[in-house]
Legacy VTK file of the C-alpha trace (Angstrom):
# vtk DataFile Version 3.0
C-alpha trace
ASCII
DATASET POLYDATA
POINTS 84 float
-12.944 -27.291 -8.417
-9.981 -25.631 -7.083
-6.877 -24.333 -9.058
-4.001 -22.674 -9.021
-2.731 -19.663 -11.248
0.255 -20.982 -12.287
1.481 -17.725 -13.986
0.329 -16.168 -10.720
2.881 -18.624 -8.253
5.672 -17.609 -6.942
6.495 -20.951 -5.027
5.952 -19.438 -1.845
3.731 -22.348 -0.323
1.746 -20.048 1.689
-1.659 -21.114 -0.267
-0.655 -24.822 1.170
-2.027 -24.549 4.750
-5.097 -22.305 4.193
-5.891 -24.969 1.222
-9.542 -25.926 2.049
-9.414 -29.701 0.802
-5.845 -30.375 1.077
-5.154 -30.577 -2.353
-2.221 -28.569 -2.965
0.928 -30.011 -3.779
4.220 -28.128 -5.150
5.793 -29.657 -8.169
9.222 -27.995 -10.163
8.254 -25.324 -12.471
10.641 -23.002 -14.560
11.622 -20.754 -11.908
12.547 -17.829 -14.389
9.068 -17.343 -15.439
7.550 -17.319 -12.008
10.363 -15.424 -11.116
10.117 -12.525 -13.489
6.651 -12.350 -12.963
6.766 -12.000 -9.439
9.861 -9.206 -9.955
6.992 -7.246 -12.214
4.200 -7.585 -9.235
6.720 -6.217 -6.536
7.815 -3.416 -8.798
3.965 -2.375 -9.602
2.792 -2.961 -6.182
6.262 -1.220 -5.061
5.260 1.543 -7.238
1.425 1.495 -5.965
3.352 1.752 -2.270
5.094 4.750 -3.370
2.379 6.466 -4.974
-0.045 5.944 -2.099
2.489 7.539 0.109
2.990 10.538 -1.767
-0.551 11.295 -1.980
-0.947 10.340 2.118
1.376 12.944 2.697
0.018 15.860 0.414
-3.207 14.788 1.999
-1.567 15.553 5.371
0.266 19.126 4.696
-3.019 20.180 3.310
-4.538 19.387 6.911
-1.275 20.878 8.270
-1.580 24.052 6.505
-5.586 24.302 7.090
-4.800 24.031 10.901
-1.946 26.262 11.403
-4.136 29.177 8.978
-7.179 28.466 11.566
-4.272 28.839 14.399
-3.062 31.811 12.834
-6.385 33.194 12.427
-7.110 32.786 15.955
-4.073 34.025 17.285
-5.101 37.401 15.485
-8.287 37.180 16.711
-7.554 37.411 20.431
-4.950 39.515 19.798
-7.350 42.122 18.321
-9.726 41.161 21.233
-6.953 42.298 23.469
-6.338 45.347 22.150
-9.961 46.520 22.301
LINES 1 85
84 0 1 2 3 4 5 6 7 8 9 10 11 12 13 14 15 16 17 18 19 20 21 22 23 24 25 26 27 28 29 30 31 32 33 34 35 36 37 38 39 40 41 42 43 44 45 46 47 48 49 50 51 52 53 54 55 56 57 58 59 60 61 62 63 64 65 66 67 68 69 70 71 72 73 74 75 76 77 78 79 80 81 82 83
């Protein structure tokens, strides 16, 4: 049996075409609960976005800084090399 989460729906009909058995049909609903509960996904998964990206990019300066103290490290290598 197939259902729908109707405190899930946000009325945007994209479940209609993927529908398996062709089942789906959109009726009126009170718009201002779907709509507040699809405000309160977007903020969390807004926030989820943001939080993601923060950690993506102290992920990346971490790499950044580990590369350019190998490239430093190297530079003074040869450079000792050279003086020898």
């Amino acid at each position: 049996m197939h259902t729908i989460i109707s405190s899930e729906c946000t009325g945007c009909k994209l479940c209609i075409a993927p529908c398996p058995v062709d089942c789906i049909s959109m009726i009126p609903a009170d718009e201002r609960v779907a709509g507040k509960h699809a405000k309160v996904r977007i903020q969390f998964r807004n926030a989820r976005l943001k939080s993601e990206k923060v950690e993506r990019l102290a992920e990346l300066r971490k790499q950044k800084d580990a590369v350019l103290k190998d490239g430093a490290s190297l530079i003074s290598e040869i450079l000792q090399r050279k003086k020898r």
